[in-house]
C-alpha positions as a LaTeX table, in Angstrom:
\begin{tabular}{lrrr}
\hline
Residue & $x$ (\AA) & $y$ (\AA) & $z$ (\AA) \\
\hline
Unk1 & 11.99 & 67.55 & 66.16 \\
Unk2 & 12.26 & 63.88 & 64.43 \\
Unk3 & 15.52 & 62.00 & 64.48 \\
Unk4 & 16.45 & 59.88 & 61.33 \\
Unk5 & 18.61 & 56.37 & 61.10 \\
Unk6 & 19.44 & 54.89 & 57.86 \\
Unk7 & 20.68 & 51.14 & 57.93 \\
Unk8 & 20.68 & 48.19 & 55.36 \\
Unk9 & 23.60 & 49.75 & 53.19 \\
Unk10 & 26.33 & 47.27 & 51.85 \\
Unk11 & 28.12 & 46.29 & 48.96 \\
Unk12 & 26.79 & 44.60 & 46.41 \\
Unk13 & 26.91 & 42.70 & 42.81 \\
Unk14 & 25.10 & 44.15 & 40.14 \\
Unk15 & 22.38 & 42.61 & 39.51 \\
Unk16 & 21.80 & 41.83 & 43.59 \\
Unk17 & 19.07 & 43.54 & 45.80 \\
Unk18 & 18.78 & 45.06 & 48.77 \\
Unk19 & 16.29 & 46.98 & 51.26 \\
Unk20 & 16.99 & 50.06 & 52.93 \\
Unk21 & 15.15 & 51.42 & 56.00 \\
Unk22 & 14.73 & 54.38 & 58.12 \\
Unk23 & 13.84 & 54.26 & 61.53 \\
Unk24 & 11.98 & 57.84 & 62.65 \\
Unk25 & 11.56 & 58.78 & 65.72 \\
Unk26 & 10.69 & 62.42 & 68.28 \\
Unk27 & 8.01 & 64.35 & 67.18 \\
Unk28 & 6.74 & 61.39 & 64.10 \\
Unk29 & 2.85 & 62.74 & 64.58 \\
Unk30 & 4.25 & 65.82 & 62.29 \\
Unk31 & 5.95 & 64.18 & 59.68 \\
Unk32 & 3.96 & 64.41 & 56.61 \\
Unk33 & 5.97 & 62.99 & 53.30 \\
Unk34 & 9.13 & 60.78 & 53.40 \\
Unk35 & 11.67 & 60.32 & 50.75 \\
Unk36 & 15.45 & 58.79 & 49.89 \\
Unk37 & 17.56 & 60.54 & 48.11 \\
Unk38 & 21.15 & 59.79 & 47.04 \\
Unk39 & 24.37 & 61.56 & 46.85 \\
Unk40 & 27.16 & 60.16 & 44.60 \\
Unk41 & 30.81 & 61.84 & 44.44 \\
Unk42 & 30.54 & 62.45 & 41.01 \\
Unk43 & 26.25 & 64.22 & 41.34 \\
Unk44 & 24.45 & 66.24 & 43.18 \\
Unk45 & 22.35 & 64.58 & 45.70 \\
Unk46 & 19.10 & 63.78 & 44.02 \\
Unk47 & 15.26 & 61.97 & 44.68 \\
Unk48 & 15.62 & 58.84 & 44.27 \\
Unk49 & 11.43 & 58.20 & 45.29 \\
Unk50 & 9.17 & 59.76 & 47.33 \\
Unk51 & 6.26 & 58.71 & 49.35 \\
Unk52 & 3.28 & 61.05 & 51.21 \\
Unk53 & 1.71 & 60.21 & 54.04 \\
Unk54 & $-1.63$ & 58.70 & 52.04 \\
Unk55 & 0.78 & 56.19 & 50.41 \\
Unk56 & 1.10 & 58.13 & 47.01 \\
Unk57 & 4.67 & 57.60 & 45.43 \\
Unk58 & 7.13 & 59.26 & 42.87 \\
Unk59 & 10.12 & 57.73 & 41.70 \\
Unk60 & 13.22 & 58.69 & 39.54 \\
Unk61 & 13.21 & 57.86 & 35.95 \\
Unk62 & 16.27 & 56.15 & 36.77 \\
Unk63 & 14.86 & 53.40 & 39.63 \\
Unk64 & 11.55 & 52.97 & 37.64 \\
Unk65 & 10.52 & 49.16 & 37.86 \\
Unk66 & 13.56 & 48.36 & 39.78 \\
Unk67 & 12.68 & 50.42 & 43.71 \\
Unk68 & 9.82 & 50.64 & 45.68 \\
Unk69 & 9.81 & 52.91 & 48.29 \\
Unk70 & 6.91 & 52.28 & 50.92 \\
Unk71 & 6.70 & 52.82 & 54.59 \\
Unk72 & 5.01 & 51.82 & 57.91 \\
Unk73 & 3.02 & 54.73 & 59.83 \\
Unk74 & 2.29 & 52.91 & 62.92 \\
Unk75 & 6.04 & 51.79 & 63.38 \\
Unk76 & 7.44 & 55.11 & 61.92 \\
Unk77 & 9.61 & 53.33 & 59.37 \\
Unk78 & 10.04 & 54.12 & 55.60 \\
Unk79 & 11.65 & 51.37 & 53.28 \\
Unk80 & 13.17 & 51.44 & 49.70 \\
Unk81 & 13.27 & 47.87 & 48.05 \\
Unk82 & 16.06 & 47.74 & 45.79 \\
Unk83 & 16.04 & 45.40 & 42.83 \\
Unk84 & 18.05 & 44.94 & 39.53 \\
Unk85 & 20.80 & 46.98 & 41.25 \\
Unk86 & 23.54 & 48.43 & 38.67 \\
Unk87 & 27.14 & 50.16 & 39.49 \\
Unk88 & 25.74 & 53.60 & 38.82 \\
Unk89 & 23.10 & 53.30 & 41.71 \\
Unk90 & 26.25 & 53.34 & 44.22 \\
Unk91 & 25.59 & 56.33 & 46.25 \\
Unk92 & 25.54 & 57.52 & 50.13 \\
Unk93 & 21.11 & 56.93 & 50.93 \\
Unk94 & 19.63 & 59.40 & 52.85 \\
Unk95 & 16.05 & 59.44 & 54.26 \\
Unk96 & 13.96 & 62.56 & 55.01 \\
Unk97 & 11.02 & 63.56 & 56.13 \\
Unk98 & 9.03 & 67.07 & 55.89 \\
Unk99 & 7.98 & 68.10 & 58.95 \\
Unk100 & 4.99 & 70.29 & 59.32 \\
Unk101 & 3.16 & 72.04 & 62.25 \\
Unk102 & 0.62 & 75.15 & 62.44 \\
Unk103 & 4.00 & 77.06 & 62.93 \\
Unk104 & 6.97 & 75.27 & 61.11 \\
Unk105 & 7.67 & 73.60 & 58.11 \\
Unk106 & 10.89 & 71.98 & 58.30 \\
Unk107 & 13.32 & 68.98 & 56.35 \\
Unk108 & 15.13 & 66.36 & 58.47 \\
Unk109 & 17.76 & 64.09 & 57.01 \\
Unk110 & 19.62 & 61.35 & 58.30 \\
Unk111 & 22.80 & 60.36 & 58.29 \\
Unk112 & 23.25 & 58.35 & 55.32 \\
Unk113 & 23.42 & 55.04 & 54.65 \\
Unk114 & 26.07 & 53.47 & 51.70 \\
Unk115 & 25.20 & 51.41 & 48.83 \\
Unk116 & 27.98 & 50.37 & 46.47 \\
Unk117 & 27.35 & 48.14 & 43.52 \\
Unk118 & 30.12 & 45.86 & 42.05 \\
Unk119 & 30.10 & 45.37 & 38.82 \\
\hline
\end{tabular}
């Protein structure tokens, strides 16, 4: 099992930035690709980016040139960089990671972490 903590949420200006991280931790040998995803009360919650284990990223057409999402194997940490940020990225962040063994394949999520942009 992995265990998931979001921090670095806030409020913010638009315009500001801010970094997000995710601290993993259990059973990390397993975890294969991390991502954030955000929930709004108005959506659905939805990839924001995406990251495998080699490093290879995916991000929403939305955070394009504005997040990078990256992350630290030996520490067990993933990150999303937040730049540019606008009232319409205000959302609950979560973090999860895919979990995979010769005889699971599971999500984990964490708790959330809250962004809200001012505007």
């Amino acid at each position: 099992q992995v265990q998931l903590v979001e921090s670095g949420g806030g409020l913010v200006q638009a315009g500001d930035s801010l970094r997000l991280s995710c601290a993993a931790s259990g059973d990390t040998m397993y975890i294969s690709a991390m991502a954030w995803y955000r929930q709004s009360l108005a959506k659905a919650r939805e990839l924001v980016a995406s990251i495998t284990s080699g490093g290879s990223t995916n991000y929403a057409d939305s955070v394009k040139g504005r997040f990078t999402i990256s992350r630290d194997n030996a520490k067990n940490t993933l990150s999303l960089q937040m730049r540019s940020l606008k009232p319409e990225d205000t959302a609950r962040y979560y973090c999860k990671a895919e979990y995979t063994t010769w005889r699971v394949s599971e999500n984990y999520w964490g708790q959330g972490t809250q962004v809200t942009v001012s505007s």
